[in-house]
C-alpha positions as CSV (number, residue, x, y, z in Angstrom):
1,X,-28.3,-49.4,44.0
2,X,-26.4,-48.9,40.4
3,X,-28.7,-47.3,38.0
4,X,-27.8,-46.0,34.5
5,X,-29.4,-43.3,32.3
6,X,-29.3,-41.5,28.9
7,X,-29.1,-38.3,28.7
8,X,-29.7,-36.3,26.4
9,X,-28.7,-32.0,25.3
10,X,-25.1,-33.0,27.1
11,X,-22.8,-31.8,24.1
12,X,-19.8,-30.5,25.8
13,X,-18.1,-30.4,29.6
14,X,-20.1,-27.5,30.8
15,X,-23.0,-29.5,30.2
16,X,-21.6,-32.5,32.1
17,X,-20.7,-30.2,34.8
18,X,-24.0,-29.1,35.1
19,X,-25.8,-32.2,35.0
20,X,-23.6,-33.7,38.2
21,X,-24.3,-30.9,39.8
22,X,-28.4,-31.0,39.3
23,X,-28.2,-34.9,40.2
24,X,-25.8,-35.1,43.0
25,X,-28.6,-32.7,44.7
26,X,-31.7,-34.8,44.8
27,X,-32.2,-36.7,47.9
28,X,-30.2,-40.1,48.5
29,X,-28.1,-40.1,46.0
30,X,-24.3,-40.8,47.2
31,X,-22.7,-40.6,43.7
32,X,-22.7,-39.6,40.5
33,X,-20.4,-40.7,36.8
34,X,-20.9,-39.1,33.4
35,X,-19.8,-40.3,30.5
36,X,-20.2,-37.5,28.5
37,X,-19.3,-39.8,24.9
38,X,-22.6,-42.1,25.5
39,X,-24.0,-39.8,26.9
40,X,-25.0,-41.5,30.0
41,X,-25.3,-41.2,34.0
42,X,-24.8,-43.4,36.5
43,X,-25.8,-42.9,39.3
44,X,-24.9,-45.2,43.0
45,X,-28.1,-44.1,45.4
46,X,-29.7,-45.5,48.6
47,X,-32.8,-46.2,47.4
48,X,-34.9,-46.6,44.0
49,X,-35.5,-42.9,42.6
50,X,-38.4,-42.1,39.9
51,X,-37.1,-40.7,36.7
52,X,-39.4,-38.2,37.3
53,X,-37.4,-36.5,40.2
54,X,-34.1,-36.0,38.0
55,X,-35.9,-34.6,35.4
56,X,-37.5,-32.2,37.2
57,X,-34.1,-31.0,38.5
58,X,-32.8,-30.9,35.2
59,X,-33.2,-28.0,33.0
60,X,-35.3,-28.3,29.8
61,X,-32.7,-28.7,27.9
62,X,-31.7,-32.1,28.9
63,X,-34.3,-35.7,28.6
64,X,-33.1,-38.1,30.6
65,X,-34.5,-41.5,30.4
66,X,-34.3,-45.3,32.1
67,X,-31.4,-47.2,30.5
68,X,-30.2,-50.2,32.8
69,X,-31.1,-51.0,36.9
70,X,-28.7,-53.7,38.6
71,X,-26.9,-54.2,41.7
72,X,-23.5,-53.2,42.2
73,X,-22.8,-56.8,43.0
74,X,-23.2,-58.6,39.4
75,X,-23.1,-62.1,38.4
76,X,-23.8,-64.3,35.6
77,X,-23.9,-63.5,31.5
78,X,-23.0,-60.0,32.4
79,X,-19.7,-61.6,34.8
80,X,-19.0,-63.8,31.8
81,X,-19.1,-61.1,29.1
82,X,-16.8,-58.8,31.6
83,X,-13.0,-58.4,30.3
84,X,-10.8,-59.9,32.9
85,X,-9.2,-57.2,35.0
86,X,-5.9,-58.1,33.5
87,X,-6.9,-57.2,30.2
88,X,-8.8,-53.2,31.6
89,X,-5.3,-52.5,33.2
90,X,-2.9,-53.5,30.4
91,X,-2.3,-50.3,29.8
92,X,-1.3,-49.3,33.1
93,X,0.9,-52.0,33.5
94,X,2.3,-51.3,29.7
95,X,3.1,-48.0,31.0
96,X,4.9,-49.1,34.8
97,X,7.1,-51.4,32.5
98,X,8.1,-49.0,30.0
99,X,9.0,-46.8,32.9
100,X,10.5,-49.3,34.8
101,X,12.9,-50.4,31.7
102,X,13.9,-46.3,31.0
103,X,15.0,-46.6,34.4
104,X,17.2,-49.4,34.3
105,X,18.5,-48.3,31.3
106,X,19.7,-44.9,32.0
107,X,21.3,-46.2,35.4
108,X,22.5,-49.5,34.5
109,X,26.1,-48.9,33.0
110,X,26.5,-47.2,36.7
111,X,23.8,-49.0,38.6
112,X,23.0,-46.8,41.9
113,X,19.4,-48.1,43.7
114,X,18.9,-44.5,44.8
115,X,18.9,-42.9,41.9
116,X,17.0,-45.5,39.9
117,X,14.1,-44.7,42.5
118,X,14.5,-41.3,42.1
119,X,14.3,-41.5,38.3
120,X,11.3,-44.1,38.1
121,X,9.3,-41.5,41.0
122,X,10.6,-38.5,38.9
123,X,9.5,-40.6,35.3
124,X,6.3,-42.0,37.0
125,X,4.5,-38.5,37.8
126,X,5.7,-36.5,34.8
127,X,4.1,-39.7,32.5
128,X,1.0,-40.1,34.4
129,X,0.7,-36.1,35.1
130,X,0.5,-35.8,30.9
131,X,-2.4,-38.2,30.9
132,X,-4.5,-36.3,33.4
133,X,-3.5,-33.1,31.3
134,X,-5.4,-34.7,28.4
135,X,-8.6,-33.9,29.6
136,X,-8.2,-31.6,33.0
137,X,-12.0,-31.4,34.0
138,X,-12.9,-34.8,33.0
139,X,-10.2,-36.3,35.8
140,X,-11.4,-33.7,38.5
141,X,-14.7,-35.3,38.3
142,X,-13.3,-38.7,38.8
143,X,-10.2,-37.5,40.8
144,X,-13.5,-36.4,43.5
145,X,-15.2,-39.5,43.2
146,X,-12.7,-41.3,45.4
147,X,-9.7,-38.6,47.0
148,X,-10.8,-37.2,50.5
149,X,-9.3,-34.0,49.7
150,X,-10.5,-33.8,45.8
151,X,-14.1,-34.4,47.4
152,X,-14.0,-31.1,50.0
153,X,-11.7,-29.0,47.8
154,X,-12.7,-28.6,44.1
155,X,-9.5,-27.0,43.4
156,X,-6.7,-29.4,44.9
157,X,-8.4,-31.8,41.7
158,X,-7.5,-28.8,39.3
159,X,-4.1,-28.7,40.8
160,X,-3.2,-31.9,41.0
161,X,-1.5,-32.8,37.6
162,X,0.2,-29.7,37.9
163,X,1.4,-30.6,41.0
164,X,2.8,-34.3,39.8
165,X,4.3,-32.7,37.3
166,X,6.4,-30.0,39.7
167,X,6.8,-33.3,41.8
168,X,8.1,-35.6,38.8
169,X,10.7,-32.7,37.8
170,X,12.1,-32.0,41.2
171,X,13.0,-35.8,41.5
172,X,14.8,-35.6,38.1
173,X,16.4,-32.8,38.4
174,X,17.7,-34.1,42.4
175,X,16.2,-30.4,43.3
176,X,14.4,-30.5,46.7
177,X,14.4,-34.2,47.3
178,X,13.4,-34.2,50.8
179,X,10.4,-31.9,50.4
180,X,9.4,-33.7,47.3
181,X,9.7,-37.1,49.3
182,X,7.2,-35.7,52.0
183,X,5.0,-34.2,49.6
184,X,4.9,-37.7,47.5
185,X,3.6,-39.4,51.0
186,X,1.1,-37.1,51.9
187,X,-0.4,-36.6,48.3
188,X,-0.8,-40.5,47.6
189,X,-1.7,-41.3,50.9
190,X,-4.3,-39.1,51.2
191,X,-5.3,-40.9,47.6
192,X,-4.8,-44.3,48.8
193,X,-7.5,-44.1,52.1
194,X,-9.7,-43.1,49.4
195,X,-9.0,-45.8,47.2
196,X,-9.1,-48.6,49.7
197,X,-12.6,-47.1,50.9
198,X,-14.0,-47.5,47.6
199,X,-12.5,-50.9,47.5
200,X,-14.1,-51.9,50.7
201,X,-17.5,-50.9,49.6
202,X,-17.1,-52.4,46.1
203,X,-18.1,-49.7,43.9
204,X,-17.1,-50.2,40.2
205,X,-15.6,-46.8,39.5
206,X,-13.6,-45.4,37.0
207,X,-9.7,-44.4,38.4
208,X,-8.7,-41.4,37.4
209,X,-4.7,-42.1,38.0
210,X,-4.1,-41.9,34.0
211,X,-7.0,-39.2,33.6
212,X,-10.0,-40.2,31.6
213,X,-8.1,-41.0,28.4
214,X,-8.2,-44.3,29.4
215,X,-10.6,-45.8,31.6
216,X,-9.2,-48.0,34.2
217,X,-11.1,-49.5,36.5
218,X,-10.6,-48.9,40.0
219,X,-9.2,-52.1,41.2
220,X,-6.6,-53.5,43.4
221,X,-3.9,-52.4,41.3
222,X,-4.6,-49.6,41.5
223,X,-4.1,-49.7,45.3
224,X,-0.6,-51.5,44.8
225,X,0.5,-48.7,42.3
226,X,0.2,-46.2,45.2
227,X,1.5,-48.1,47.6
228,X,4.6,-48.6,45.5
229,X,5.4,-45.2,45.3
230,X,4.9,-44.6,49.0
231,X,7.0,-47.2,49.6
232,X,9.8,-46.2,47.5
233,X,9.2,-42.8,49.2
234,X,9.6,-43.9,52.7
235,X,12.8,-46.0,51.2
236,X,14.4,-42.8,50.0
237,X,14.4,-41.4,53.1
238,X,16.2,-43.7,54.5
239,X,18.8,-43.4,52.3
């Protein structure tokens, strides 16, 4: 079941932190999302839980009431009023075409397939490492929601931008290709199980691969925008 609560005394991240903590403890819940703006929880759990058990888990300081109950599965007025997933991930595609075009404008007077790769791979994780950057604890808390790794080890979240963006310079600068390459295929397929689990089990899911700044929804693009990379990474190798 999807269920969705307000929340209130959450004014800052510590806060948020706290109250995922508090109510990914009670009993049958699988998982948690803030959004720390409305104000609100949502919160994917086995079974129907009384409002009374989070509050009694939560500290005084925080009321947290009934907002919304429905299954994951929607259909109908709220279907209808739902923008088209086109339209959530214009942004992401904005930003793989503005990447793309750099690209083919910084190689095309000597056009060389490898090192356009090398440059959209090297352009593609220094861009999307910024937007993570943005707000660092917000994306750990997504980043978990659906990474294998993220979920066991709080800090490979924390590291994780930093590590796109060591990844995104060593392609530009052609410093360490190979090691780069390997670490590109491990890192995003490691992401991509996770991702295709969640899309299996239909769970509507913020993605976290442009941070929390803007919320994409975790869809099948999101699968293909992996899959790309890894792709292009298996390519290079072979060059």
């Amino acid at each position: 079941m999807k269920n969705t609560y307000q929340i209130l005394g959450m004014t800052c991240q510590n806060c948020k932190n706290t109250v995922l903590k508090y109510l990914e403890s009670v009993p049958d819940v699988k998982e948690v999302t803030i959004n720390l703006e409305e104000k609100e929880a949502t919160v994917f759990s086995n079974k129907k839980i009384e409002i009374k058990e989070f509050q009694n888990i939560l500290s005084e300081k925080y009321n947290i009431t009934f907002k919304k109950e429905k299954a994951i599965f929607s259909s109908g007025k709220d279907e209808l009023n739902k923008p088209s997933k086109l339209k959530q991930l214009k942004p992401l595609f904005l930003i793989l075409f503005y990447i793309t075009v750099s690209c083919v404008l910084l190689n095309y007077k000597s056009w060389n397939t490898k090192e356009v790769m090398l440059d959209f791979m090297g352009l593609f994780f220094v861009v999307f490492s910024f937007f993570k950057m943005l707000d660092l604890k917000g994306f750990v808390t997504s980043f978990k929601m659906y990474d294998p790794l993220a979920k066991k080890a709080h800090i490979y979240g924390k590291i994780y931008p930093f590590l796109e963006t060591i990844l995104g310079l060593f392609f530009l600068m052609r410093f360490q290709v190979d090691v780069a390459i390997i670490t590109t295929i491990l890192i995003l397929g490691i992401t991509t199980i996770g991702v295709t689990k969640t899309l299996l089990k239909k769970r509507e899911i913020q993605c976290a691969c442009l941070g929390t700044a803007l919320k994409l929804p975790m869809t099948q693009a999101t699968l293909i925008e992996n899959t790309i990379m890894i792709f292009m990474a298996f390519a290079m190798l072979l060059f």
